[in-house]
C-alpha positions in Angstrom: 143.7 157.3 120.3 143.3 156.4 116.7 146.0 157.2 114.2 145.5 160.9 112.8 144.7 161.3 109.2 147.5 162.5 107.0 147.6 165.5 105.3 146.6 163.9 102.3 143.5 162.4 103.1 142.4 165.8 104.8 143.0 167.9 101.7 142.1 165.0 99.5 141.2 168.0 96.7 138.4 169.6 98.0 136.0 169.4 101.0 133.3 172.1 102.7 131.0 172.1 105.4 128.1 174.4 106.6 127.4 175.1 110.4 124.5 176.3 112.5 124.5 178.7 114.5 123.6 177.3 117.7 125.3 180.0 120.2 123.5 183.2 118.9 126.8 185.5 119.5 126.4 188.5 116.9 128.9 186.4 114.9 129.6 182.7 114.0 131.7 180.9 111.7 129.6 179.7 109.1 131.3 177.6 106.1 134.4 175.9 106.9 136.7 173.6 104.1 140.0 172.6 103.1 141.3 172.3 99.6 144.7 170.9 98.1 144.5 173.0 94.7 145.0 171.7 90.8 148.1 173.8 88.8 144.9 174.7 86.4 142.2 176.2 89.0 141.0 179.5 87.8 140.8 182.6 89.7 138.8 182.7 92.8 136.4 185.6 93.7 134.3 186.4 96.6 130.5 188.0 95.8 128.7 187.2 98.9 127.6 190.5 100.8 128.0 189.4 104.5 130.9 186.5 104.6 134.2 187.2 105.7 136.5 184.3 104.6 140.0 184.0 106.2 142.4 181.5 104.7 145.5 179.4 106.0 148.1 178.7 103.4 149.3 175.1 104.8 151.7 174.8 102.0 152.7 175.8 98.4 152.6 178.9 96.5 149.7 181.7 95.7 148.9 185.0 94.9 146.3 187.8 96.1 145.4 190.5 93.7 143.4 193.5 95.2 143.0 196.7 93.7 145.5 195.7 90.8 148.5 195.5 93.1 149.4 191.0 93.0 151.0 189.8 96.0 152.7 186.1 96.3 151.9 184.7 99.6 153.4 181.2 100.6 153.0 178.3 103.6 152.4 180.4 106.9 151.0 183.1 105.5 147.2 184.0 106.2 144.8 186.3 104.0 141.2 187.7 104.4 139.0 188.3 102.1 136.0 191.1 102.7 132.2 190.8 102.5 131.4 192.1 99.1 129.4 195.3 100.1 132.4 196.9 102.3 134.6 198.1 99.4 133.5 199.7 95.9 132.5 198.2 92.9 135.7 199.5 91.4 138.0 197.2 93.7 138.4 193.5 92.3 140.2 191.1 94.7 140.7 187.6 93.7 143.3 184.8 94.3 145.0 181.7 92.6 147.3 179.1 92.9 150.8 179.3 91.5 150.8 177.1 88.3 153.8 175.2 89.5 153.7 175.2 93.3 149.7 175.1 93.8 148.7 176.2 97.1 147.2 173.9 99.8 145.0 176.0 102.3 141.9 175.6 105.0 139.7 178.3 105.3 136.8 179.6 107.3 133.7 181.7 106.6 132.6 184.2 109.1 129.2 186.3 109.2 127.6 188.7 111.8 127.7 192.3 113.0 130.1 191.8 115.3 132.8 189.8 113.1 134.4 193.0 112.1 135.6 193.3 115.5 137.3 190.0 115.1 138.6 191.6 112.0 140.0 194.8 114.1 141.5 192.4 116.9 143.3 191.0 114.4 144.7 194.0 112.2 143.3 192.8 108.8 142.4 195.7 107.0 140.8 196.1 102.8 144.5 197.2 101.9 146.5 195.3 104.1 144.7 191.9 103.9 147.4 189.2 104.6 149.8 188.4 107.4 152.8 186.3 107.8 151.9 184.2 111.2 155.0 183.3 113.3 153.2 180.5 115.0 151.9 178.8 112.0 152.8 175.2 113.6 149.9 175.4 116.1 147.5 177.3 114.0 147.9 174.9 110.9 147.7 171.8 113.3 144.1 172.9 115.3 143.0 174.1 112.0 143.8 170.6 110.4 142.4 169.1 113.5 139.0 171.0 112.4 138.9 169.9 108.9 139.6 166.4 109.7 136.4 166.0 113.1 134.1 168.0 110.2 135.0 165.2 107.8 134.1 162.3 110.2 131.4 163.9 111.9 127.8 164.9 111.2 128.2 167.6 113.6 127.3 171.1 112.4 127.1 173.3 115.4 129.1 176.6 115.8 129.5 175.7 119.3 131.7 172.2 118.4 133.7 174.4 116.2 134.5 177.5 117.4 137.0 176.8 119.9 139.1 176.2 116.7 137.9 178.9 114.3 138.7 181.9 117.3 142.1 180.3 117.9 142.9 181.7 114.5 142.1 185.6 115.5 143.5 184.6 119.1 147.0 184.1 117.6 147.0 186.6 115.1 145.9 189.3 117.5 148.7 188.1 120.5 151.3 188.3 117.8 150.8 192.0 116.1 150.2 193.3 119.8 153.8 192.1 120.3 155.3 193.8 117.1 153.1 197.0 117.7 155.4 197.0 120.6 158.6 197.7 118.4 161.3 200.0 119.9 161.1 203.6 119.6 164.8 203.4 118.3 163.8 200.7 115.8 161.2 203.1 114.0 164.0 205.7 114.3 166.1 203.6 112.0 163.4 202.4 110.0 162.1 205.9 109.3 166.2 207.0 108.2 166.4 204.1 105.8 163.1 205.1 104.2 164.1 208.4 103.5 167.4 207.3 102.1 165.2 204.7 99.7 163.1 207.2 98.8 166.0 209.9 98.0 167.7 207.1 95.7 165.6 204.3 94.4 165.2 206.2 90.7 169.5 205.5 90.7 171.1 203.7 88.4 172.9 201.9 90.7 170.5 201.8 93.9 171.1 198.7 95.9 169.8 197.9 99.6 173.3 196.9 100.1 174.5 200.0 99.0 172.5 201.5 101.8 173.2 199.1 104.2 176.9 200.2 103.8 176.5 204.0 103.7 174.7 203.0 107.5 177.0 200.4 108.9 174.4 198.1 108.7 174.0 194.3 106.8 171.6 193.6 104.5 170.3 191.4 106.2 169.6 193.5 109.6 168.0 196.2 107.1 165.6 193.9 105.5 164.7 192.2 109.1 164.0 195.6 111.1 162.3 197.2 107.7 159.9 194.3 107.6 159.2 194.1 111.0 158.3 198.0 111.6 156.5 198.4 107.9 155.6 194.6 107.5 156.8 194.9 103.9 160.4 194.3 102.5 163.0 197.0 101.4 162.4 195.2 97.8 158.9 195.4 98.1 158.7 198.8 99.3 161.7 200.1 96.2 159.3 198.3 93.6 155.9 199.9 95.1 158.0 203.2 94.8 159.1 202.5 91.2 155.8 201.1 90.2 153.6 204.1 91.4 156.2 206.8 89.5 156.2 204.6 86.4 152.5 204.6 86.5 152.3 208.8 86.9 155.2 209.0 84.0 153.2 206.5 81.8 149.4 208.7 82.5 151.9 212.2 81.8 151.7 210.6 77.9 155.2 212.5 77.7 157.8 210.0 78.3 158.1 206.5 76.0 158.4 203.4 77.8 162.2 203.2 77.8 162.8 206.5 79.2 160.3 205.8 82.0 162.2 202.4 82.6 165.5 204.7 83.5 163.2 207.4 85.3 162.5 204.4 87.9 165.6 203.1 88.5 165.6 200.4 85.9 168.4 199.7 83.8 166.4 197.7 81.1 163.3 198.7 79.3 162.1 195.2 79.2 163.0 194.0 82.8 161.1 197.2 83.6 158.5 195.7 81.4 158.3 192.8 82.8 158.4 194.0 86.9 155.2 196.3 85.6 153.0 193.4 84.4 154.5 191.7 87.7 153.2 194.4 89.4 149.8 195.9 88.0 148.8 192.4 85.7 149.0 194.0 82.6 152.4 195.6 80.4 153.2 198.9 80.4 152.3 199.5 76.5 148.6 198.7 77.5 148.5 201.7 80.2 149.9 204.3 77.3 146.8 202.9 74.8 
């Protein structure tokens, strides 16, 4: 067996490849490529009307923007990315690399009717469009294996490489069927620390540890059980919280900037500033004009 190509050589920048459907299946993967992105690559924005592209961060730093909410995904993580005519014209989603930890990913292309149930197998939704894959090892290696046969083959037909394309929707489906299985107990806890966030965050001197305390939890166990049952962090979920009030406060036109940054929970007016733009891509003083 010859010696495998490293990583290098298979990212080497940027490569692509388009198949032919040979197998006639109602769906098909259609466009497959691997790229090893520059620090300087712009933003990145689907138009095509029937594709649905599903990435594989292999390593590195990135981040999804869709509907104005920016979320920072990292190696493991996988994201999906809608045909263009299945959400409004209003919606813009779009992704980039992180300046100084550019992202490495594969991805693949799917089209036909029947992809969406791929799509539903796996859990991917418009608004919740990225997942965090426990078994990234074997994924990211039969992905690799993929890029690197496309690279040294002429071979274009689906049917040579499907068997690694469906592995993808495979593992992502066996693994949420096994957290949709979460103890009854677990949401019960869940569902108690959620209404204790929701009952505080605007506090001065809200903490998570605070919380974990009060319950004769750790942090730790709070922020693993939270994430599992809402598939979100504690954090993420006290920022979404502060973010959508802010943004209500800010549309009232009553309140200055300041005394919305202590409404949400924010002791300083410009780290509130700064967790807005964070948040939403653009500061707070632009939402009041």
């Amino acid at each position: 067996m010859g010696k495998q190509p490293s990583m290098d050589f298979i990212l080497s920048e940027h490569f692509s490849k388009y198949l032919e459907d040979d197998l006639h299946l109602g769906f098909y993967p259609s466009f497959i490529g691997s790229e090893k992105c520059r620090p300087q690559k712009a933003i990145s924005r689907h138009t095509n009307a029937e594709e649905y592209t599903f990435h594989l961060i292999l390593s590195g730093t990135g981040y999804i923007v869709n509907d104005g909410q920016t979320k920072k995904l990292t190696a493991n993580d996988a994201f999906f990315i809608p045909p263009r005519t299945t959400y409004s014209e209003e919606r813009d989603i779009y992704y980039y690399p992180d300046k100084n930890d550019p992202w490495e990913y594969i991805w693949v292309n799917f089209v036909g009717k029947e992809t969406e149930k791929l799509v539903r197998c796996a859990k991917f939704t418009l608004t919740n469009n990225y997942y965090s894959v426990q078994n990234a090892a074997y994924l990211k290696q039969q992905w690799r294996e993929m890029i690197s046969i496309a690279k040294n083959t002429v071979k274009r037909n689906v049917s040579f490489y499907m068997p690694f394309a469906m592995k993808f929707f495979a593992e992502i489906a066996d693994e949420r069927k096994m957290s949709s299985e979460i103890t009854t107990a677990k949401k019960q806890k869940v569902k108690k620390i959620t209404d204790v966030i929701e009952r505080t965050y605007t506090d001065q001197d809200f903490s998570i540890g605070k919380i974990a305390e009060s319950m004769f939890y750790t942090t730790s166990y709070i922020s693993r059980i939270f994430k599992e049952v809402t598939n979100t962090s504690p954090v993420e979920y006290v920022t979404r919280l502060r973010m959508l009030r802010a943004k209500d406060l800010l549309r009232s036109g009553t309140y200055s900037i300041s005394q919305i940054a202590y409404l949400t929970g924010y002791n300083s007016p410009f780290y509130f500033s700064k967790e807005f733009k964070k948040y939403y891509g653009f500061p707070p003083s632009r939402f009041k004009e």
